[in-house]
Backbone bond lengths (Angstrom), bond angles and torsions (degrees), N, CA, C in turn:
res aa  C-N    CA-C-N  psi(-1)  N-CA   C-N-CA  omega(-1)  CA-C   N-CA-C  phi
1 X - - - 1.451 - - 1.518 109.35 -
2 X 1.501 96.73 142.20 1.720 79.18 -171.77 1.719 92.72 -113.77
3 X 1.499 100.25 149.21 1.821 127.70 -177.20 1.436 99.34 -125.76
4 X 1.139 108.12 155.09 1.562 133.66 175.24 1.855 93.51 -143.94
5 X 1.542 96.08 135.13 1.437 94.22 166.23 1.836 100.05 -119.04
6 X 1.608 78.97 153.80 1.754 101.39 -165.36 1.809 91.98 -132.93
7 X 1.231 100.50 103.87 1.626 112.10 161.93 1.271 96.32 56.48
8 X 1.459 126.17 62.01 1.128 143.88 170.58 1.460 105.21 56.25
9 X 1.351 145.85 18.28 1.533 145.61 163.74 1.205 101.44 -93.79
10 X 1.746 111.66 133.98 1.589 106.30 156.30 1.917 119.63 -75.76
11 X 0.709 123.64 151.26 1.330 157.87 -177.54 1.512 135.81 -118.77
12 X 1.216 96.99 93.07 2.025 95.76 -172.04 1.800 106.42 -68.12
13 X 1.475 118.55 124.91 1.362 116.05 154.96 1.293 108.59 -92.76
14 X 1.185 150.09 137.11 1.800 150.60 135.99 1.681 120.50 -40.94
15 X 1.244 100.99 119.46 1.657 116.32 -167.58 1.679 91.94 -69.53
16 X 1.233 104.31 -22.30 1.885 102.64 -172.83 1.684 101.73 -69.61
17 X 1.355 105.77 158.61 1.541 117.16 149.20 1.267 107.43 -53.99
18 X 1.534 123.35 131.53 1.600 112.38 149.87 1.674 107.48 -131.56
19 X 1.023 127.61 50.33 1.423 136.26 172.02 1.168 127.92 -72.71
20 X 1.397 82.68 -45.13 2.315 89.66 -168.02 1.440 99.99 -91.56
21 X 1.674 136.34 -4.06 1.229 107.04 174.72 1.550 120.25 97.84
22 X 1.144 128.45 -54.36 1.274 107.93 167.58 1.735 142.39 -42.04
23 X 1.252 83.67 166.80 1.811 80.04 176.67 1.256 116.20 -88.54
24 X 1.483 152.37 4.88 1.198 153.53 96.25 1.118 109.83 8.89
25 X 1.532 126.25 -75.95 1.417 137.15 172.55 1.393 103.13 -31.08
26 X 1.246 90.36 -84.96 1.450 100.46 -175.21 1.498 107.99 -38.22
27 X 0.867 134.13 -70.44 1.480 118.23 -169.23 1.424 135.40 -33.70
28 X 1.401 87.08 -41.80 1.639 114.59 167.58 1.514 112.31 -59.31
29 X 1.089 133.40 -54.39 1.238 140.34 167.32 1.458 114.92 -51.26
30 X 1.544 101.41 -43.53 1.870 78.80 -171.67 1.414 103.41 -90.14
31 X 1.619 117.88 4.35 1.698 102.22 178.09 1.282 93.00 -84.45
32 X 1.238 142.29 -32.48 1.503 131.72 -170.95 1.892 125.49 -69.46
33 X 1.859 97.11 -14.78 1.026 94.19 -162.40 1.479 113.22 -79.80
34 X 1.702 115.53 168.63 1.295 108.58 -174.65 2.012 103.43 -69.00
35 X 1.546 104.29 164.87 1.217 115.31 178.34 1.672 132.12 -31.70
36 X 1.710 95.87 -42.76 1.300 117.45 -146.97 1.804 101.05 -85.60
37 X 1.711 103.74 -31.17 1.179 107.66 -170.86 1.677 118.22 -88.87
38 X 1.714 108.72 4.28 1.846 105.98 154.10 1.356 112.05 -76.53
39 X 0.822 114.39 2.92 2.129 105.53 -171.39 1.506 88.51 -119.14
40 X 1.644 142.59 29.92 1.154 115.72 133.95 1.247 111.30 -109.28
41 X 1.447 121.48 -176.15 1.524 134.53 -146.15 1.172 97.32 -84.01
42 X 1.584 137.97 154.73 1.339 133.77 162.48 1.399 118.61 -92.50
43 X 1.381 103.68 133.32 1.708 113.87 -153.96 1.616 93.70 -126.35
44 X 1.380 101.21 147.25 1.361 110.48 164.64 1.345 110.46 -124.91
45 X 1.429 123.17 175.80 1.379 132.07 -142.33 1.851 90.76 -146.73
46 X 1.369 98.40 121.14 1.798 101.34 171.71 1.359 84.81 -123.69
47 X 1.930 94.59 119.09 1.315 117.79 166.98 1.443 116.82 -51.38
48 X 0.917 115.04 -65.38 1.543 131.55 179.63 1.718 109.01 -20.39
49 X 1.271 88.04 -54.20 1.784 87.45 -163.51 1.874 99.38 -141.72
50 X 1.650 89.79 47.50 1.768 87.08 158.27 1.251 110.41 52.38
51 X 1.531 159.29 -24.74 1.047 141.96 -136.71 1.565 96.92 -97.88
52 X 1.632 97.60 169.57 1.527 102.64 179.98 1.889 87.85 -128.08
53 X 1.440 108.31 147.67 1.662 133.35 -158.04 1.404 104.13 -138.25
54 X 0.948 124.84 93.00 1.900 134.83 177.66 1.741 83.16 -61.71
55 X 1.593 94.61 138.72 1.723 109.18 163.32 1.579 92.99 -72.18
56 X 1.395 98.54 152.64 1.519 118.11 170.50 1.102 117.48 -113.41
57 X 1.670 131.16 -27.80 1.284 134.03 131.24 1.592 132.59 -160.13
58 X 0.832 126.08 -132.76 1.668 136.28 -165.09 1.623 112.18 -141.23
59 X 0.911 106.02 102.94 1.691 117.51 163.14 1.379 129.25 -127.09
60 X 1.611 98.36 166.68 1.486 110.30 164.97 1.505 112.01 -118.85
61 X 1.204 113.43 150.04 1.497 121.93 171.93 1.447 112.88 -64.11
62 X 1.411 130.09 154.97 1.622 150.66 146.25 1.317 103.35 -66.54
63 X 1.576 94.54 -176.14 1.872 124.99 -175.08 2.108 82.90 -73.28
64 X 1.074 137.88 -46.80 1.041 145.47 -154.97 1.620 119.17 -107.44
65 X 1.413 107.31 90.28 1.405 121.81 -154.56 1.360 111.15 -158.71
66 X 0.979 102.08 173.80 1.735 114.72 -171.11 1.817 109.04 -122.58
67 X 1.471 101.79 -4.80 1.776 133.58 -179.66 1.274 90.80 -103.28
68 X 0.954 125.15 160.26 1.627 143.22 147.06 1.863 104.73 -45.55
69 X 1.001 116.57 156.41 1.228 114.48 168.89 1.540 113.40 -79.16
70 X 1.673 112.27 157.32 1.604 120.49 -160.41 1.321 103.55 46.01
71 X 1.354 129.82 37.67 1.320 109.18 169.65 1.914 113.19 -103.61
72 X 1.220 98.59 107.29 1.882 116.17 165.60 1.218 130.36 -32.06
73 X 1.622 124.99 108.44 1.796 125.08 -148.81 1.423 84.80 -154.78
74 X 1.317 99.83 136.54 1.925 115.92 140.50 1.067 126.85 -66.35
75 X 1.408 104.93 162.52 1.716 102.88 175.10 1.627 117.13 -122.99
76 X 1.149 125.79 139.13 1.404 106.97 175.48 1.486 108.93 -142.47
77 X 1.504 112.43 148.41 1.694 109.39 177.67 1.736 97.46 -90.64
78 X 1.283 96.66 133.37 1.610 108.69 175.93 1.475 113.44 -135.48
């Protein structure tokens, strides 16, 4: 597992790529991660204005979408 310490805190980096965004990525990342860090909440990050956004949940798209159909999305209140 790879750590970086920052002002004496350890710090998990991911040995995976996570650049391009997919959920591939992601997958990769959360199988690598240590134990402790699936049992917190999944948060997203709006660049714009710093904020942090708890997912609210997990879906798939319908025939009637603006996604491709079956296509796999979070949800967040913003």
């Amino acid at each position: 597992m790879a750590f970086f310490n920052l002002i004496g805190k350890k710090r998990y980096i991911p040995e995976n790529n996570w650049n391009r965004g997919t959920y591939r990525e992601l997958k990769a990342i959360l199988n690598e991660l240590p134990e402790h860090y699936l049992d917190q909440t999944a948060t997203i990050q709006m660049t714009e204005s710093d904020e942090f956004i708890s997912v609210g949940s997990i879906g798939w798209t319908g025939e009637a979408s603006t996604l491709d159909e079956d296509h796999f999305y979070l949800t967040i209140r913003a």
